[in-house]
C-alpha positions in Angstrom: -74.7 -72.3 -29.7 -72.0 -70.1 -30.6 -68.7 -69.9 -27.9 -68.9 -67.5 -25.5 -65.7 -64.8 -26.1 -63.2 -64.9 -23.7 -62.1 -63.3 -21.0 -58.6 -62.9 -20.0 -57.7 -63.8 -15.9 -56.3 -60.6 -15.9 -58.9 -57.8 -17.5 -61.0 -58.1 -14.0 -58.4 -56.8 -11.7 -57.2 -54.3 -14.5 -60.6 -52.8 -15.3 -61.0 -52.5 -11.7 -57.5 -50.3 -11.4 -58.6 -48.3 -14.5 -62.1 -47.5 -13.3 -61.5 -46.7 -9.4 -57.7 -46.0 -9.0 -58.1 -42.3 -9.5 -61.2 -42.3 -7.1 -59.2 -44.0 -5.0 -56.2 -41.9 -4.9 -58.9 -38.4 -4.4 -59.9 -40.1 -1.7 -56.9 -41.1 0.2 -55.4 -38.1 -1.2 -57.5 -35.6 0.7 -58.0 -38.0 3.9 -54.2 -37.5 4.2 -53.9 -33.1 3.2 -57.4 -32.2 3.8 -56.9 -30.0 1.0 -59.0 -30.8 -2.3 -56.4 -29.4 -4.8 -53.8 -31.8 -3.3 -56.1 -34.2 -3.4 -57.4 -33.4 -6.8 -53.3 -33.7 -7.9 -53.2 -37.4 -6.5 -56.1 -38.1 -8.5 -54.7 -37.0 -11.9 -51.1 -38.8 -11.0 -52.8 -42.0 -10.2 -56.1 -42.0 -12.8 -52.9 -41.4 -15.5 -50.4 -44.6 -13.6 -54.1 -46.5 -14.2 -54.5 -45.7 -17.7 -50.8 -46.6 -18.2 -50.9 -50.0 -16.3 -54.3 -51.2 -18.1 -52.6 -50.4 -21.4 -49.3 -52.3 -20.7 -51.0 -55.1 -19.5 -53.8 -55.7 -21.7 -52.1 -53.5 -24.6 -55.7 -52.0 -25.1 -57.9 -50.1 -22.9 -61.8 -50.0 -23.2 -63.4 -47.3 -25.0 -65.4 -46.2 -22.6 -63.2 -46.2 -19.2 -60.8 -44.6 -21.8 -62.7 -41.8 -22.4 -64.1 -41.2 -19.0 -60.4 -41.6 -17.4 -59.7 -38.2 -20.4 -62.3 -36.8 -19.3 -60.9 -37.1 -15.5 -57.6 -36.3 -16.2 -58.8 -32.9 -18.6 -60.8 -31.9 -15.4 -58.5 -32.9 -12.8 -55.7 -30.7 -14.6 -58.3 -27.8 -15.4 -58.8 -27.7 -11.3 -55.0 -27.5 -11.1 -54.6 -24.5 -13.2 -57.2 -22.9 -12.5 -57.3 -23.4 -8.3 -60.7 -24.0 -8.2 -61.6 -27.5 -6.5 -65.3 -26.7 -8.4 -64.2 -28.1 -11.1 -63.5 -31.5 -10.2 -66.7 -31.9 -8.3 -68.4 -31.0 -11.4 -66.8 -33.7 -13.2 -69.2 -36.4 -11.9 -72.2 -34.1 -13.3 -71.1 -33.7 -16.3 -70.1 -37.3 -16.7 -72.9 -38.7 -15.3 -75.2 -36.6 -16.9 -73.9 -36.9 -19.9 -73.8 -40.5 -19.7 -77.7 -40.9 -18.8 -78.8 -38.4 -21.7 -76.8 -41.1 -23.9 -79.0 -44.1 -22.6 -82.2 -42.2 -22.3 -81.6 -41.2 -26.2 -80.7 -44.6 -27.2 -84.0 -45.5 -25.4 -86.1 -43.0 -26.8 -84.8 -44.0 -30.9 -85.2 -47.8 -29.7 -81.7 -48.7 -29.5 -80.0 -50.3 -26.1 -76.4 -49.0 -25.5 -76.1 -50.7 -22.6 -75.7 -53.9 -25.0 -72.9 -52.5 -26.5 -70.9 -51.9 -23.2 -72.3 -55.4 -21.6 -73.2 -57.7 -24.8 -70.4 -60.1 -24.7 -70.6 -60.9 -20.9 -74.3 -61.4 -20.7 -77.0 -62.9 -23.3 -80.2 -61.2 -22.6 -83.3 -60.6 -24.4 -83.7 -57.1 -26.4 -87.1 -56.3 -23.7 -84.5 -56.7 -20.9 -81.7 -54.6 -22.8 -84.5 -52.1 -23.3 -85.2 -52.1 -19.6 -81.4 -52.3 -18.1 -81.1 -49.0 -21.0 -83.6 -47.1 -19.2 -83.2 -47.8 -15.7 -79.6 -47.0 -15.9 -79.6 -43.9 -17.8 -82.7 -42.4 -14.9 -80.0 -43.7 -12.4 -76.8 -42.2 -13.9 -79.3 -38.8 -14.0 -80.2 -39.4 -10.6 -76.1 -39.2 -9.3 -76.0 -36.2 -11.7 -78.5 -34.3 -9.7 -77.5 -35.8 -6.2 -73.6 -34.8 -6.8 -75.5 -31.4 -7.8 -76.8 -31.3 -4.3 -73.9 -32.2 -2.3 -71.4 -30.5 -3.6 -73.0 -27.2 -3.7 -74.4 -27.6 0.1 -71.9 -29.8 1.7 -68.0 -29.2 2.8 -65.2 -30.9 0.5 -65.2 -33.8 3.3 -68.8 -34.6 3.0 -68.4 -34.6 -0.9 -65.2 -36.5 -1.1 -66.7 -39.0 1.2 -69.9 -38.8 -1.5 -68.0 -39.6 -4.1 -65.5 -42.5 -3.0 -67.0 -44.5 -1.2 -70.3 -43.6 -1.5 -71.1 -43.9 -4.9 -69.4 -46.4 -5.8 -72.0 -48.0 -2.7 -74.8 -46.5 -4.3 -73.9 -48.1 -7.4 -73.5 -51.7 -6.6 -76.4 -51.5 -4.8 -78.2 -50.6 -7.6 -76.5 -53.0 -10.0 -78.0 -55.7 -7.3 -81.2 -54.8 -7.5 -81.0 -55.4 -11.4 -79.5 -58.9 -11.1 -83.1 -61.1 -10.6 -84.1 -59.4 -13.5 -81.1 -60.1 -15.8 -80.9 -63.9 -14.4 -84.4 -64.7 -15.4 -84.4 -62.4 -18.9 -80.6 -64.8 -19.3 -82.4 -68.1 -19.1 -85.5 -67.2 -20.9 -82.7 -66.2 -23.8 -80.9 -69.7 -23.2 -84.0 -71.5 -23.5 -85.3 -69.6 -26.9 -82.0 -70.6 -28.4 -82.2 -74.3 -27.0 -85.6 -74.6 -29.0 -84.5 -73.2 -31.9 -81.4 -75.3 -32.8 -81.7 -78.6 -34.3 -83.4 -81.6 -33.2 -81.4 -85.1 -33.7 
């Protein structure tokens, strides 16, 4: 069997300051102003530090938390200029949205793109690629639509509480209830490409 790539001791911890920092700083941000603008500010200042600190340390950053932390900053700084806290609640829509359109399409032309974000840290059949593609993009749609909801009906509290730590809940919690499924797709894969190597 072929090595398995590497991971550095430090990309967990960094990918972990790249994805949530920003979140992170909303959060804190508005728990200490109560105002969503402020907030909103602390979020672009500490999603950019993020970006900064992945890059120095690993001297690359992901393609994909690179262009969602872009996509943060251009609609963190749009809610700056424009004084409308809408904006950045939108965000997660938009993002989310766009991001479950992506796997549903990949679905639909028989592709799995969540292999090519999770293909080097797991070996799984295509069926369960196929699977993990589908269910995800209905459950990035599903936060779409649910962000939708709360932001339009609920006070900037409620929302900012919605979104960190409350998604990032709702998130894990679904990631768990994939994990039996990836486990026993992984050691059917391990055991196809036991039988098909050599015999001595």
């Amino acid at each position: 069997m072929s090595p398995k790539a590497s991971v550095k001791p430090s990309a967990g911890w960094v990918r972990m300051v790249v994805d949530y920092a920003g979140l992170a700083g909303l959060a804190v941000g508005y728990l200490l102003t109560h105002n969503l603008l402020t907030a909103t500010f602390a979020f672009v200042v500490v999603s950019l530090a993020a970006v900064l600190i992945g890059f120095v340390v690993e001297r690359k950053v992901a393609p994909l938390p690179l262009l969602f932390s872009i996509m943060a900053l251009v609609f963190g700084v749009a809610t700056l200029v424009f004084h409308d806290p809408r904006i950045i609640k939108m965000k997660t829509t938009v993002l989310d949205g766009a991001l479950g359109l992506g796997l549903l399409v990949g679905f639909a032309l028989g592709k799995s793109p969540v292999k090519l974000l999770l293909g080097s840290a797991l070996q799984l059949t295509e069926a369960a690629w196929r699977r993990l593609t589908l269910r995800y993009g209905l459950f990035f749609l599903a936060l779409a639509v649910v962000n939708e909801i709360v932001w339009r009906t609920q006070s900037d509290a409620v929302w900012v509480l919605f979104r960190m730590p409350g998604m990032l809940v709702l998130s894990l919690l679904f990631s768990a209830t994939q994990i039996p499924g990836m486990v026993k797709s992984a050691s059917a894969f391990e055991a196809a490409v036991r039988l098909s190597e050599p015999q001595e």
